[in-house]
VEXBAMAR-847983 format. One record per residue (C-alpha): x, y, z; residue in three letters. Coordinates in pm, whole numbers, padded with zeros to 5 digits, always signed. Example, Ala and Ser with C-alpha at 12.3 -4.5 7.8 and 13.67 -1.06 7.14 Angstrom:
+01230-00450+00780Ala/+01367-00106+00714Ser/
END
This chain:
+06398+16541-05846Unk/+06714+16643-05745Unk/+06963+16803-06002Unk/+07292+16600-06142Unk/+07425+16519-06452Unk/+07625+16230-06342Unk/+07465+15895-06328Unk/+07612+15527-06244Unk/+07378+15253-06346Unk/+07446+14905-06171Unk/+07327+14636-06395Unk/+07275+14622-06772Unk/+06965+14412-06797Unk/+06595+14516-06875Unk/+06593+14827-06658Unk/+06949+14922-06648Unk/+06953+14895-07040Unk/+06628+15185-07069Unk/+06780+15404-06800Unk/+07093+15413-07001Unk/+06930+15487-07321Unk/+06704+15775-07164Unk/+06953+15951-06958Unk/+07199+15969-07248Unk/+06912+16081-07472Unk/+06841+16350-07194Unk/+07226+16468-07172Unk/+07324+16313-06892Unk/+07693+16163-06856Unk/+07604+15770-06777Unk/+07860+15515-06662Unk/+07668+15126-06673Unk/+07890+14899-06382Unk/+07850+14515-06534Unk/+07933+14239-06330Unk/+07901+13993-06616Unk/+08152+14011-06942Unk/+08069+14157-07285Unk/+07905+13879-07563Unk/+07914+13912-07919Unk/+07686+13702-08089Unk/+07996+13369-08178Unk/+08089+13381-07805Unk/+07765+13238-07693Unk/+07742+12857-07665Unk/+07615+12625-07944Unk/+07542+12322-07668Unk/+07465+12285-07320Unk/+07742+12088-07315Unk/+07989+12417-07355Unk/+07893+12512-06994Unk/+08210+12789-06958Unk/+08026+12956-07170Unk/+07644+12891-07054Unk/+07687+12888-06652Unk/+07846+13199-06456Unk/+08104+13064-06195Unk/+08412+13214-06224Unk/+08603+13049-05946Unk/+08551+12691-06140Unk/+08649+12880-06486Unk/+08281+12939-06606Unk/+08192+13263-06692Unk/+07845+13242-06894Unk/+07509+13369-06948Unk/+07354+13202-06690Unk/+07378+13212-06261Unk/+07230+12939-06066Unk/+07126+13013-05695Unk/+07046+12795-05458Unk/+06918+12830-05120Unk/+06667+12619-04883Unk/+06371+12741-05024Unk/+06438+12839-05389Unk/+06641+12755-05677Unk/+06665+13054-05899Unk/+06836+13121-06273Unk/+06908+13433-06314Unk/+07104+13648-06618Unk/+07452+13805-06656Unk/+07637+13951-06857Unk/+07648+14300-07074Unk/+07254+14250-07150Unk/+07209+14129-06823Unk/+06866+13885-06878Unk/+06820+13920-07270Unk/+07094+13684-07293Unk/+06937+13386-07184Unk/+06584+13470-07160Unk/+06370+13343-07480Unk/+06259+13659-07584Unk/+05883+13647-07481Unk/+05748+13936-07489Unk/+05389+13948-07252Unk/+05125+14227-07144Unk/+04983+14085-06821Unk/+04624+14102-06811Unk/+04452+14501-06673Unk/+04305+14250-06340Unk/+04665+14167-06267Unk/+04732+14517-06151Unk/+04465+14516-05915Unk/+04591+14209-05737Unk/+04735+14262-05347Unk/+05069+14469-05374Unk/+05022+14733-05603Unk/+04984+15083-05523Unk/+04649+15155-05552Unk/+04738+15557-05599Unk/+04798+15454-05957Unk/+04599+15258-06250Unk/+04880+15114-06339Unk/+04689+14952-06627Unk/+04588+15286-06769Unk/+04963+15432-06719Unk/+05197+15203-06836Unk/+04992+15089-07187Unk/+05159+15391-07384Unk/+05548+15206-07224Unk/+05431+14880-07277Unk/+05399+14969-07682Unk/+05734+15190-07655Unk/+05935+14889-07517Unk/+05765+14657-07820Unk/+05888+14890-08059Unk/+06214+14912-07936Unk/+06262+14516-07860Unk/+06142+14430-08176Unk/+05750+14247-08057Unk/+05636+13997-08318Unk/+05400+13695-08332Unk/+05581+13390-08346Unk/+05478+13210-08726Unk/+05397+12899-08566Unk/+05471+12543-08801Unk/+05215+12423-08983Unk/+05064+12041-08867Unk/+04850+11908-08590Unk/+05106+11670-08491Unk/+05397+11928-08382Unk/+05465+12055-07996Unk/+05241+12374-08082Unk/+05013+12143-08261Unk/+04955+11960-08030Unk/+04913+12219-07736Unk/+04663+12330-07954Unk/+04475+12027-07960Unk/+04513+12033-07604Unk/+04358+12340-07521Unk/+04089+12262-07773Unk/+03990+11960-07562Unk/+03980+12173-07255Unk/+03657+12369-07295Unk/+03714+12729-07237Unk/+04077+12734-07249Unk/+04046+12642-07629Unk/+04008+13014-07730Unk/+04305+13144-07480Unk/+04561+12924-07706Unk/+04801+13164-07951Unk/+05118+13198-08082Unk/+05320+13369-07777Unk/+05483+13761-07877Unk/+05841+13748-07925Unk/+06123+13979-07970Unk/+06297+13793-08248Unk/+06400+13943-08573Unk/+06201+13670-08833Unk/+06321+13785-09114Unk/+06448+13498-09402Unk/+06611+13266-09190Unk/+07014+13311-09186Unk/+07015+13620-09386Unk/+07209+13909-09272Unk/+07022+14261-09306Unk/+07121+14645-09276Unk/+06919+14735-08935Unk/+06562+14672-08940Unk/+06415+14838-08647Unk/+06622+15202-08638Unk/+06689+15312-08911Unk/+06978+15255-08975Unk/+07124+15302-08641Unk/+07083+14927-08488Unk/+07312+14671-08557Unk/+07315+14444-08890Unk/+07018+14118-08772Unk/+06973+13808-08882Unk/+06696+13630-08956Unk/+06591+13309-08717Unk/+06687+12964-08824Unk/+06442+12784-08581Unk/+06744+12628-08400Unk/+06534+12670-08054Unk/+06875+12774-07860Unk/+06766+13133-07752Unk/+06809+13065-07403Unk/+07186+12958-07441Unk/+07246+13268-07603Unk/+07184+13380-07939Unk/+07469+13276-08221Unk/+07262+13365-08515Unk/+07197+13711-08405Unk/+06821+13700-08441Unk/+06706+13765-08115Unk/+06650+14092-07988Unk/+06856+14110-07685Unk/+06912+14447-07508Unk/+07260+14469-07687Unk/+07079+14506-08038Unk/+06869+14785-07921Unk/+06877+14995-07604Unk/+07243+14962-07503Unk/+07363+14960-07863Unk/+07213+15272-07898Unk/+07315+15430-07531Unk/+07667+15380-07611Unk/+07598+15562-07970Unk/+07536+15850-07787Unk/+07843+15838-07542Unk/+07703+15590-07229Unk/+08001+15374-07109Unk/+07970+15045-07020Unk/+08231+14873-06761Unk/+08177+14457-06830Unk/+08335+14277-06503Unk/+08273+14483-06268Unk/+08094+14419-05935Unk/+07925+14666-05710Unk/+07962+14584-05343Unk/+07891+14911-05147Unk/+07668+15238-05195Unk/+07764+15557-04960Unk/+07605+15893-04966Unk/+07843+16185-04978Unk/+07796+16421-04742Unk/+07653+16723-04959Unk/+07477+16517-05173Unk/+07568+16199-05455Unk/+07729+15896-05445Unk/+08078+15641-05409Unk/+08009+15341-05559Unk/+08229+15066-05463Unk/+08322+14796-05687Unk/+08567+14470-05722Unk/+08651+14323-06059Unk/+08373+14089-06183Unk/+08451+13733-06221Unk/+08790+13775-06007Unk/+08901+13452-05874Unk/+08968+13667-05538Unk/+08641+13885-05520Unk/+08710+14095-05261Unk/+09048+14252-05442Unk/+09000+14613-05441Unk/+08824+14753-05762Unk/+08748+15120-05846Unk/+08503+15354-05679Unk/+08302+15584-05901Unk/+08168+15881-05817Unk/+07803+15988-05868Unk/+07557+16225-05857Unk/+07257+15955-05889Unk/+07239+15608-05885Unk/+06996+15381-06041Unk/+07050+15016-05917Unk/+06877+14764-06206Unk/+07116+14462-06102Unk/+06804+14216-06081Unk/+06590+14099-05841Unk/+06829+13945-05648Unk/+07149+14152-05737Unk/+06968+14477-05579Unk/+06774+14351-05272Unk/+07161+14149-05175Unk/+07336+14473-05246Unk/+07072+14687-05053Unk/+07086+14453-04778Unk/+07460+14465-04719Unk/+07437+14864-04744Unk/+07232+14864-04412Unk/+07408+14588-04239Unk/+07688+14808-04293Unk/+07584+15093-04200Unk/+07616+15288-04478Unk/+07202+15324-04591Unk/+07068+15268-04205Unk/+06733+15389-04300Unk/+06646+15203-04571Unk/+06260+15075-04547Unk/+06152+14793-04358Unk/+05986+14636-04642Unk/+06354+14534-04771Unk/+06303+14186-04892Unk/+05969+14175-04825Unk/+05733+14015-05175Unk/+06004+13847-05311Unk/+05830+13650-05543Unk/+05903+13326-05768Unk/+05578+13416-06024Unk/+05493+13096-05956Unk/+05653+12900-06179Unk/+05727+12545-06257Unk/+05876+12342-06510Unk/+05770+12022-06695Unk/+05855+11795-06973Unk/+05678+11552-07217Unk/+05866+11283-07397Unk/+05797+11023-07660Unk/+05959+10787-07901Unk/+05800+10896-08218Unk/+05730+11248-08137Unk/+05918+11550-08299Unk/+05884+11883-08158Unk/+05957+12047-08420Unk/+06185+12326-08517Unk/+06128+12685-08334Unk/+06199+12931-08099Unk/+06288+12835-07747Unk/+05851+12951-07654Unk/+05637+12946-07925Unk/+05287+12903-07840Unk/+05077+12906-07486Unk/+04752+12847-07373Unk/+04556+12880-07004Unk/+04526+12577-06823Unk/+04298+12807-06621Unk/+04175+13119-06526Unk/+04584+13221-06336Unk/+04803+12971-06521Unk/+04945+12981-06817Unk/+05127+12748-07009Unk/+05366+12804-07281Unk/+05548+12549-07485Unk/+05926+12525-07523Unk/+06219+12370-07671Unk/+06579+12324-07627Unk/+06692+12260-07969Unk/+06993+11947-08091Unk/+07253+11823-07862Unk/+07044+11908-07510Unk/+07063+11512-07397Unk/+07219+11595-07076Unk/+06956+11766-06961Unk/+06738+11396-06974Unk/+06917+11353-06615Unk/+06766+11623-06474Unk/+06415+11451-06516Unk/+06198+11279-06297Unk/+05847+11111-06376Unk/+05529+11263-06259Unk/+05374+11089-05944Unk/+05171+10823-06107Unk/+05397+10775-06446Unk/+05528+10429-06320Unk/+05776+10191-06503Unk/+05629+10314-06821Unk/+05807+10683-06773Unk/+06078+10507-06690Unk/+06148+10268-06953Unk/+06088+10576-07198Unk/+06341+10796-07008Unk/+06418+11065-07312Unk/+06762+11057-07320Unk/+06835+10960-07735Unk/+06744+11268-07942Unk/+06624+11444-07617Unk/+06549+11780-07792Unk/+06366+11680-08064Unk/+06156+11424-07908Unk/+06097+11626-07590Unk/+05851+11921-07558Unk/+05920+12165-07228Unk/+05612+12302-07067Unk/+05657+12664-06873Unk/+05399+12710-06627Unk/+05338+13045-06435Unk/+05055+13144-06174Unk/+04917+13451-06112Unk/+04855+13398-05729Unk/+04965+13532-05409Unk/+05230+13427-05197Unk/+05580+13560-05159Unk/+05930+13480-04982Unk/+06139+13739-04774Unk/+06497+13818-04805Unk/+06761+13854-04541Unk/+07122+13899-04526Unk/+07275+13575-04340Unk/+07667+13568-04311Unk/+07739+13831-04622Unk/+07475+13603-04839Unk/+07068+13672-04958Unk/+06887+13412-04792Unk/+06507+13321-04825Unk/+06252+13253-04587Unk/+05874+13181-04661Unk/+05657+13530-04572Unk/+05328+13502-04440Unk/+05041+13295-04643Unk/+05029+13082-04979Unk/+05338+12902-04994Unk/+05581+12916-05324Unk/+05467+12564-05531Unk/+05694+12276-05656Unk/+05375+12161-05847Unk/+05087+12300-06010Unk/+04797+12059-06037Unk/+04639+12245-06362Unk/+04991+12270-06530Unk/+05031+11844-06457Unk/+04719+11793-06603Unk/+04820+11977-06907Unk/+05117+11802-06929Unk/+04952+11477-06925Unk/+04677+11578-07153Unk/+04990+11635-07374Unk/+05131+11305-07354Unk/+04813+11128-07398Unk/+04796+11299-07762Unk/+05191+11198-07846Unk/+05182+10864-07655Unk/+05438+10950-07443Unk/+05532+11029-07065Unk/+05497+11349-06854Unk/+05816+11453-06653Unk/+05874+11721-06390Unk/+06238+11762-06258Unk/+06397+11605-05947Unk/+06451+11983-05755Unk/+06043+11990-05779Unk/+05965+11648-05791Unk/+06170+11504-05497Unk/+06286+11794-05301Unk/+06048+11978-05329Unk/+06178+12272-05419Unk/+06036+12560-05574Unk/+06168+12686-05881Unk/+06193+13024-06032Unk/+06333+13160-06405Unk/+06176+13508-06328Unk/+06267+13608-05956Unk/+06066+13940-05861Unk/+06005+14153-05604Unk/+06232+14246-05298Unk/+06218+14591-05351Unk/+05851+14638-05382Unk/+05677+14994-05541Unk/+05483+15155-05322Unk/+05392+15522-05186Unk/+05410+15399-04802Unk/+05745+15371-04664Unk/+05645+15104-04408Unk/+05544+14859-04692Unk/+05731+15010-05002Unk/+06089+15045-05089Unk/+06088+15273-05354Unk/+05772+15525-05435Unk/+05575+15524-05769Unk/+05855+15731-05935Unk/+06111+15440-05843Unk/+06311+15647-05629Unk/+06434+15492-05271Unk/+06233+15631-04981Unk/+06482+15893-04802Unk/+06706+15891-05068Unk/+06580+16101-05368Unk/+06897+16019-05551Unk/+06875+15667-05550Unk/+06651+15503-05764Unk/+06538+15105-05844Unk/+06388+14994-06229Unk/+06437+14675-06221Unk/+06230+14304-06160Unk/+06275+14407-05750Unk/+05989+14637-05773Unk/+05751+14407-05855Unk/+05509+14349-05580Unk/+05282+14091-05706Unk/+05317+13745-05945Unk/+05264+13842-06301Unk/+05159+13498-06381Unk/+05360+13557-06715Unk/+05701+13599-06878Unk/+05782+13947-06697Unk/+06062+14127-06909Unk/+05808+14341-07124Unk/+05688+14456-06782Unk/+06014+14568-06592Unk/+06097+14696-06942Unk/+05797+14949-06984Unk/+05818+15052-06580Unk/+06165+15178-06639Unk/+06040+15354-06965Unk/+05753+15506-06728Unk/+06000+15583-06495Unk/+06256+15773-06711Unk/+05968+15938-06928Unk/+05932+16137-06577Unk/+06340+16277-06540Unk/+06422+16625-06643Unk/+06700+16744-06878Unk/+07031+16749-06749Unk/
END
């Protein structure tokens, strides 16, 4: 690896947050570029309704937690701000399965299984990994997902409590840092409120500004909130200008700073890297980049459902508490979106089949208690492939399996679960009617690989051609996880780091 004490890190979230905290622990002088704004913990929003403050869309005013992409064949959600995806994600916390890493797309120079187990338990003790203490009762949301699985044969043993990074300590009750001694911030315990995705305001959830970043910028990292990175350019002798324009300007293209840099590790997302990548080469400025840009840019299969009913209460929580396998590649977790979520009801759409009687129970009274969310993801193959189309990331479908807008197994679960609360099973009008896949989770883009022709970056993360260049985040992915995937991107960057020299 080449020498250079200077590194620029574009993007703060799961990757971006480790390489900050390991290059600063290994002397080197780290700048983090931000396009999203700095949070503390009362900024975030107490109700969907406070959507300047839960949506990122800074022409119309909104600068959130939260950025909504839509294109022909995906909509994705994806996270920003300084945390990047610990914002809004609900803090599950998920070791895909050993087969997972032998599925089509990973390098099979690795055991990838075998390799990243000692950064999987480094990036639980750092996030904070706990079991979620599930409510007692048969009749609450997990309750009844248990029953659920317990009527399904084999998929009765699979159901548990889902692995969280949440502080559960007693609920509201400020404590001196738990986790570093002494070095974290003050946490508080969880109230149950079931808002993690909108942000956390109690200060229980362990996002990546309570840990890694927090203790990057103890030892002198800089973070730069609202600011954008739109070019890369090698310098002739070696390193880097990064380009920039202010973050949430209301005229983007104004002229920001450029940084200089002797490496650059770009974590700015799935999306964020393969669209920045993308408008390097059409501009000339990274010509050789691979020809697997964009290629196994995945959704992780994943689609979204809702059960309602008159009488039922979900119960209080974290936003995922409990899961169980509708089969042998999909899982299904349940969720909740906590008091004042109503407006979400109009997002809803019955399942094929639910009739009048969906529709006379549309869940729009007391939507978040009486309405239990149902996550499913799929660990099968098929993939989408980026391109750049007039300055924006488009997506096209690749080659085999097409992404879903339904999963039959996650329906029937959904069902199964209304049958047990008397109520009706919902999916939402993008899947429903459109037809539209859906993604939380985008991966892949940027795949891992030690071929050139069919790999972006090799198996130490570092850009084919361009040793100083380097990728940790959810873009080198190159297969569906089939689970909540932060844990993951989170223990590849730790993998990746472990391998840098002093500066």
């Amino acid at each position: 690896m080449a020498a250079g004490g200077e590194v620029v890190v574009v993007g703060s979230g799961f990757g971006g947050a480790v390489a900050a905290l390991r290059l600063a622990e290994k002397g080197y002088r780290v700048t983090v570029l931000e396009a999203g704004r700095r949070f503390a913990d009362a900024d975030f929003a107490d109700s969907p309704w406070q959507a300047h403050r839960v949506l990122w869309a800074p022409r119309l005013g909104l600068t959130g937690i939260v950025r909504v992409r839509v294109r022909r064949h995906l909509l994705a959600l994806t996270g920003i701000g300084v945390g990047g995806g610990s914002l809004a994600y609900a803090g599950v916390h998920h070791r895909p399965a050993a087969e997972v890493f032998r599925r089509p797309g990973w390098d099979r120079t690795v055991d990838w299984a075998a390799e990243l187990a000692p950064f999987y338990a480094l990036a639980e003790r750092m996030m904070g990994t706990a079991p979620v203490p599930l409510p007692a009762g048969a009749d609450t949301g997990d309750g009844v997902l248990g029953r659920v699985a317990a009527d399904g044969g084999p998929a009765g043993a699979s159901f548990r409590p889902v692995r969280a990074g949440v502080y559960f300590g007693a609920p509201g009750r400020p404590v001196p840092d738990p986790y570093f001694a002494g070095r974290g911030p003050e946490r508080t315990g969880c109230t149950g409120c079931a808002r993690c995705v909108l942000g956390c305001r109690v200060g229980a959830k362990n996002t990546l500004m309570k840990n890694y970043l927090h203790l990057a910028e103890r030892l002198g990292a800089r973070i730069r909130p609202l600011t954008s990175v739109i070019g890369l350019v090698p310098r002739p002798g070696g390193g880097w200008l990064v380009r920039t324009v202010p973050g949430g300007a209301l005229v983007p293209r104004r002229r920001g700073a450029t940084f200089r840099a002797d490496q650059v590790v770009l974590a700015a997302g799935a999306w964020g890297t393969a669209e920045l990548l993308h408008r390097c080469r059409a501009a000339g400025t990274l010509p050789g980049l691979s020809a697997a840009l964009g290629s196994r840019t995945l959704t992780n299969r994943e689609v979204l459902l809702a059960v309602s009913a008159p009488g039922f209460d979900v119960g209080p929580g974290v936003a995922v508490s409990s899961e169980l396998r509708a089969d042998d590649v999909t899982l299904v977790q349940l969720c909740r979106v906590g008091g004042g979520s109503h407006p979400l009801a109009a997002l809803l759409c019955p399942l094929p089949g639910g009739g009048a009687r969906a529709l006379r129970r549309w869940p729009v009274r007391h939507f978040g208690g009486r309405t239990a969310l149902l996550l499913a993801m799929e660990a099968r193959e098929s993939a989408l492939t980026s391109r750049l189309r007039h300055g924006r990331l488009v997506l096209v479908p690749a080659d085999g399996p097409r992404e879903p807008a339904r999963l039959p197994a996650a329906e029937a679960a959904a069902r199964s679960f209304a049958e047990r609360v008397a109520g009706s099973a919902y999916g939402w009008w993008w899947n429903t009617l459109l037809g539209l896949p859906f993604t939380a989770h985008l991966l892949g883009g940027c795949p891992i690989g030690t071929d050139p022709s069919t790999g972006v970056v090799d198996t130490g993360h570092r850009v084919h051609g361009h040793p100083t260049l380097h990728i940790t985040d959810a873009s080198v992915v190159p297969a569906n996880l089939g689970c909540n995937p932060a844990l993951t991107v989170t223990a590849l960057a730790e993998r990746a780091f472990a391998a840098w020299p002093a500066a």
